[in-house]
C-alpha positions, 0 to 999 in steps of 0.5 A, spaced: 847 462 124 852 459 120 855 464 115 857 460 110 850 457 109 848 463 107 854 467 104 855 462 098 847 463 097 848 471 096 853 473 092 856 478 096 841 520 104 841 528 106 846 531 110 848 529 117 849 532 123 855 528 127 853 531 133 859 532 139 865 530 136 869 526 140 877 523 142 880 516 139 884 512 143 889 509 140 895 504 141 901 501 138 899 494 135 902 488 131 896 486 125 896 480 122 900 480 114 904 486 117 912 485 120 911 493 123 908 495 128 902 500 125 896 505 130 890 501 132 884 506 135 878 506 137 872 511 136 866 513 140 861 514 136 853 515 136 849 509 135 843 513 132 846 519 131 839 522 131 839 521 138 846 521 140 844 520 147 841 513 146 848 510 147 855 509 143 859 503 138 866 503 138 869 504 131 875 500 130 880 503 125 888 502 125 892 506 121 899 504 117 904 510 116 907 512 110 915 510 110 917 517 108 915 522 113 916 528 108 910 526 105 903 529 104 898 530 110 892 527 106 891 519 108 887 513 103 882 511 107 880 504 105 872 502 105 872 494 104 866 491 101 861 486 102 857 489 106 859 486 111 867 485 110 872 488 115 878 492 112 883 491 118 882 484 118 886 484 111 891 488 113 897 485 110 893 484 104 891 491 103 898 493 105 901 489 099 896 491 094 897 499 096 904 498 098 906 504 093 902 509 096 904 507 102 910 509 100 908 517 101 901 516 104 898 514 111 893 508 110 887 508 114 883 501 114 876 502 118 872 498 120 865 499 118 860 499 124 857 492 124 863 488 121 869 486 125 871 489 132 866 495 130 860 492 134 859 486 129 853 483 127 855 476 128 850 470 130 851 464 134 853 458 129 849 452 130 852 446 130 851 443 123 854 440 118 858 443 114 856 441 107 848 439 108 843 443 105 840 447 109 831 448 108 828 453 107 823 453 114 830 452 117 834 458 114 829 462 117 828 460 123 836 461 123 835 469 122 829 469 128 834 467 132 841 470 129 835 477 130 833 474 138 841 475 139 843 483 136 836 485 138 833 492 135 840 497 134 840 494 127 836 498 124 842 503 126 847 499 122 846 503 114 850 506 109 847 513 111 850 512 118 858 508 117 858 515 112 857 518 118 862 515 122 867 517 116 866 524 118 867 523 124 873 519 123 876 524 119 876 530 124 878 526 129 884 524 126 885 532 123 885 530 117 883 536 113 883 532 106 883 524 104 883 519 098 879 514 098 879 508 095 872 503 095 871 496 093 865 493 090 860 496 096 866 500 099 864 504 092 857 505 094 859 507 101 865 512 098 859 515 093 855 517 098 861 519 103 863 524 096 856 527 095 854 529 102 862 532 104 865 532 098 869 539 100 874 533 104 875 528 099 882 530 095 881 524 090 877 517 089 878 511 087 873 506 085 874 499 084 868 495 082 862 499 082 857 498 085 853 505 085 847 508 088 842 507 082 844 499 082 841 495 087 845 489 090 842 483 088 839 480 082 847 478 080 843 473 074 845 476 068 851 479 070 853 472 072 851 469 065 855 474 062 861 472 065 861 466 065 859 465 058 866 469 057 870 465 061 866 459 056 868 463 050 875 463 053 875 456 053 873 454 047 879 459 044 884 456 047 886 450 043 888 446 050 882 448 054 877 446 048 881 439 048 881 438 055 874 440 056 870 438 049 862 441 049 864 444 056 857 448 055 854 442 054 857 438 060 854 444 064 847 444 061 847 437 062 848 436 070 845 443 071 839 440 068 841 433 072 841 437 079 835 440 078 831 435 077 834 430 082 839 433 087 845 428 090 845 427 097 851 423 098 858 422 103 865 426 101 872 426 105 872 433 108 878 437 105 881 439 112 879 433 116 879 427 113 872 424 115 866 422 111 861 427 112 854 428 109 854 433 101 848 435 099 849 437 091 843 442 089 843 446 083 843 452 087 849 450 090 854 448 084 852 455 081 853 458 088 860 455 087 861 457 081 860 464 081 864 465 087 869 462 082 869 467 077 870 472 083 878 472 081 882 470 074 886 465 080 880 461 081 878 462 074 882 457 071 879 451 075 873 453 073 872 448 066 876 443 070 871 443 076 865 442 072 868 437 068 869 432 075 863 434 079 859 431 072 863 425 072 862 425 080 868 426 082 865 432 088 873 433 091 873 439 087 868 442 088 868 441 096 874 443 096 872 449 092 866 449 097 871 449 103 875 455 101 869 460 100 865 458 106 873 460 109 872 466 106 865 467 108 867 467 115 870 474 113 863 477 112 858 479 118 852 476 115 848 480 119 850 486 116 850 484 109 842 482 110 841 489 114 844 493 108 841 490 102 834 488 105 833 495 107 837 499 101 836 494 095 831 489 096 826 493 096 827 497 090 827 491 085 820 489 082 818 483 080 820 484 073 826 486 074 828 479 078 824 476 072 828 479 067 835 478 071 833 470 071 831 470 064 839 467 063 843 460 061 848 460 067 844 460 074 836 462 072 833 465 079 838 462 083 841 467 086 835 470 087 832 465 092 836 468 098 834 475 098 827 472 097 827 468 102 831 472 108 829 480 107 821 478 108 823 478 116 829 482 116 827 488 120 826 494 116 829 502 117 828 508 113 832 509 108 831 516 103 828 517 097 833 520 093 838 514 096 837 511 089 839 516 085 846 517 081 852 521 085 853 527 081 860 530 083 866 533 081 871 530 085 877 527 081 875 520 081 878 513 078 873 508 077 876 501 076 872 495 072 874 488 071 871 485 063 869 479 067 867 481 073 861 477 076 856 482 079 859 488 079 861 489 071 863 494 067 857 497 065 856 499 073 862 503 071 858 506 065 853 508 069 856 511 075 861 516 071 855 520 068 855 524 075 862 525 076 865 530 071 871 529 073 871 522 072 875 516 068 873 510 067 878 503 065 876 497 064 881 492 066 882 486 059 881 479 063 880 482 069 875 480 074 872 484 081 876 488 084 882 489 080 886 493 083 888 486 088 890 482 081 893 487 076 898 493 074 891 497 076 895 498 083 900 502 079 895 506 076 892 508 081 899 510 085 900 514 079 893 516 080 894 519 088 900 522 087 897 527 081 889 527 080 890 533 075 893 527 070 887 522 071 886 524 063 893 523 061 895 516 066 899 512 062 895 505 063 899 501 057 901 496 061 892 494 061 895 492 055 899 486 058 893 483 062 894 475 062 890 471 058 886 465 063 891 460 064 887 454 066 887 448 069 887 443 065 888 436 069 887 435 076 895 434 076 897 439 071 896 446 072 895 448 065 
């Protein structure tokens, strides 16, 4: 199945008995990113940790050192997001955003069960055309054939059992305390994680949130929000506003255009160099553009990008396109489906997506996907109290960024309310996970080294967050 058929569309319990502890293997290892040599292992654990004698899935981890060996005992685990991203593959990555931390603390990239060498749920790519529009009949024929090929173990793929599996990391390691740190879903995953073993955490770090009580999925009013903001932005920048006069109008009028006719023509792909088939509908182009909206970096191109693509010059977007179905490759589709067609999708009624779809960005597009894909995933349990607020008074830090695109501040709002010992910084010009493209990493280095001072963390330098530097030509970097 071709993830990035599928990913540029989505934009992406009780207490647990663990059963028999068991021993990693571990290894000395080189990881993409990094020059050291760091520890990579692997950890038996149940698959179904109701029958622990059904069988086991390797979980992959690694482990970065701390530089000083005098340094405290308790590690950051790392919980990437998606669902479905695995943390050690973005190794170099990680280090350099925690390069601070690391300088005290071990760091431990875990991949979550179904993504990257934990049993990931993959499928076979058929062979498509990259940029071609893929039909409805088509896509779900696509996930009958990517379910033929992980057979029925998925319903053991959930948020209930990769919390499991940290636990039973955690004490395979000897760790008697950690941090976490979890971006977008790895939030979710870490807020699950502090209620049921809350004894274990030392302190949390939650960037982008995206609480229990919110389910993943109608991101229509969120995504208008942003990128109404990032429009605001344009039209006071007295540059970007000459360069892109009416950009509000631009775009309602080529939305307007693709939904009622669609472009079906012949780019130049962006690697290759050969023609190949681009179907341009409305869903693909604010698809796109809300992948853009991900990060201040690809922010800046944003006005530009509209303004070609409806002069139909389709370079830039392809271009665009080319680097998000990059990125998407990054992502187990089959988990990110098996998590939010369980634990999300069935939560939100039909008014709620109404709701979400009333906006002047992209109306019920990024509805379709989930619509269209939950109807024949397979469904496994998921507790009733699953959705309600995370109460804890774990020391914890939540981190949002003012524009983000699908997990905006007030997500952030709404998950401090449990947590008594919880503060809550909303990062100026910041898009989603903010501690990868701000001095919100130096805050939570500070934050680590002395949770008690959460309240008295000097966070002035938020202050000096950047305005959007745009794009103003295809030959000027603004």
């Amino acid at each position: 199945m071709p993830a990035h058929h599928l990913i540029l569309s989505l934009t992406v319990l009780c207490l647990f008995p663990l059963g028999a502890e068991a021993s990693t293997v571990e290894q000395a290892c080189h990881l993409n990113g990094l020059r050291s040599e760091v520890r990579c292992g692997k950890l038996p654990v149940p698959l179904n940790y109701e029958n622990p004698a059904a069988g086991t899935l390797s979980l992959n981890y690694a482990v970065i050192p701390a530089l000083r060996s005098d340094g405290p005992a308790d590690p950051l685990f790392f919980l990437a997001g998606g669902p479905g991203q695995a943390a050690v593959d973005v190794a170099g990555m990680i280090t350099g955003a925690f390069s601070e931390v690391r300088q005290q603390r071990d760091l431990v990239l875990i991949d979550q069960r179904g993504t990257g060498q934990s049993a990931a749920l993959r499928c076979g790519t058929p062979d498509l055309p990259p940029f071609a529009s893929v039909s409805d009949d088509n896509t779900r024929q696509l996930i009958g054939e990517c379910l033929d090929e992980l057979g029925a173990d998925v319903i053991h793929f959930s948020t209930a059992n990769s919390v499991r599996d940290l636990e039973s990391l955690r004490i395979a390691l000897g760790y008697e305390q950690i941090n976490l740190y979890g971006g977008s879903y790895g939030s979710r995953l870490g807020l699950v994680y502090m209620k049921h073993y809350p004894q274990f955490i030392r302190a949390a770090v939650l960037d982008s949130l995206g609480p229990t009580q919110i389910p993943i999925g109608p991101f229509g009013q969120s995504s208008a929000r942003s990128f109404d903001l990032l429009l605001a932005e344009c039209e006071a920048n007295q540059r970007c506003r000459d360069a892109f006069p009416q950009l509000r109008n631009t775009f309602s009028n080529l939305a307007d255009r693709l939904m009622e006719s669609p472009v079906s023509t012949e780019v130049t792909h962006p690697t290759l160099g050969t023609a190949t088939p681009f179907d341009l509908t409305f869903d693909v182009l604010v698809g796109n553009l809300r992948m853009l909206l991900y990060s201040p970096h690809t922010r800046q191109i944003l006005p530009l990008v509209i303004q070609q693509t409806a002069m139909g010059n389709y370079a830039p977007l392809v271009g665009v396109i080319a680097q998000t179905i990059e990125l998407s490759e990054q992502i187990a589709v089959g988990l990110n489906l098996n998590i939010i067609c369980n634990e999300d999708f069935p939560r939100i009624s039909a008014a709620d997506w109404a709701q979400d779809a009333d906006n002047l960005f992209g109306g019920a597009a990024s509805h379709r996907p989930w619509q269209l894909l939950c109807k024949d995933w397979p469904r496994y349990a998921v507790p009733d109290e699953f959705g309600e607020p995370v109460v804890s008074n774990i020391p914890s830090l939540l981190l949002s960024g003012e524009m983000d695109p699908v997990t905006p501040p007030s997500n952030g709002e709404k998950a401090l309310a449990g947590l008594s010992r919880g503060r809550h910084l909303e990062v100026p010009n910041g898009a989603h996970t903010v501690t990868f493209h701000s001095c919100a990493r130096d805050i939570v280095s500070d934050f680590l080294n002395a949770p008690e001072k959460l309240y008295t963390l000097d966070i002035s330098c938020l202050e000096d967050t950047p305005p959007t530097r745009f794009m103003l030509t295809l030959n000027d970097g603004g």
